[in-house]
C-alpha positions as CSV (number, residue, x, y, z in Angstrom):
1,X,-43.6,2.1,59.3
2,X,-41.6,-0.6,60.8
3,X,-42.6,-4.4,61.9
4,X,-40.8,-6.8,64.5
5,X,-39.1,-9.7,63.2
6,X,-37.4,-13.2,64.9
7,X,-33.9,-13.9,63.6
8,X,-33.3,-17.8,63.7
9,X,-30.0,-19.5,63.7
10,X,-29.3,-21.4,60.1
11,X,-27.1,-24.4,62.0
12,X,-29.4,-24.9,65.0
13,X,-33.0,-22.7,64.1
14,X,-33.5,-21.6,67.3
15,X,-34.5,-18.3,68.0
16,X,-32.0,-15.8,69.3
17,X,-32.6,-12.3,68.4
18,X,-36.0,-9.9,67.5
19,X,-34.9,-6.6,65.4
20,X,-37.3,-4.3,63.0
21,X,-37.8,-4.3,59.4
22,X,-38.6,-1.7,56.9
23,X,-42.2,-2.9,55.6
24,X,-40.8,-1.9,51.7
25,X,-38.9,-4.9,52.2
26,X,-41.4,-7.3,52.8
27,X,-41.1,-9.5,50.0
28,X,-37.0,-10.4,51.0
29,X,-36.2,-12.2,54.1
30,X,-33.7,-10.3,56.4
31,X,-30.1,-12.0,56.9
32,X,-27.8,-11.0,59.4
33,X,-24.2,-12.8,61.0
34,X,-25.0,-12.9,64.5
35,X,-23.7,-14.8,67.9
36,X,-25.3,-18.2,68.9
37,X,-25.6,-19.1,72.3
38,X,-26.4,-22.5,71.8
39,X,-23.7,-23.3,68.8
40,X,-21.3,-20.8,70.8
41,X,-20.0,-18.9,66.8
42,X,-20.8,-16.7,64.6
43,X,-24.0,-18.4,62.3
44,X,-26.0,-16.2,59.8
45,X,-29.5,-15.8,61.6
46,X,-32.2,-15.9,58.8
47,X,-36.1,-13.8,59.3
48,X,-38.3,-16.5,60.8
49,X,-42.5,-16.8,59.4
């Protein structure tokens, strides 16, 4: 089983990217390095609430 997730930009927080998440791994929030339209880089994009 698999839920949808928001990814959020750490520099600017908004909200770029939706991806799936193992539901084992509910307790960890997901981190991935991802492009940022609005900061135009590379940011890590954190699992929003």
């Amino acid at each position: 089983m698999r839920k949808k997730v928001i990814l959020a930009c750490s520099q600017c927080y908004s909200r770029n990217y939706s991806t799936m998440k193992n539901v084992v791994n509910l307790q960890e929030r997901l981190e991935m390095k991802k492009f940022c339209k609005v900061c135009n880089t590379h940011t890590i994009h954190r699992e929003t609430k």
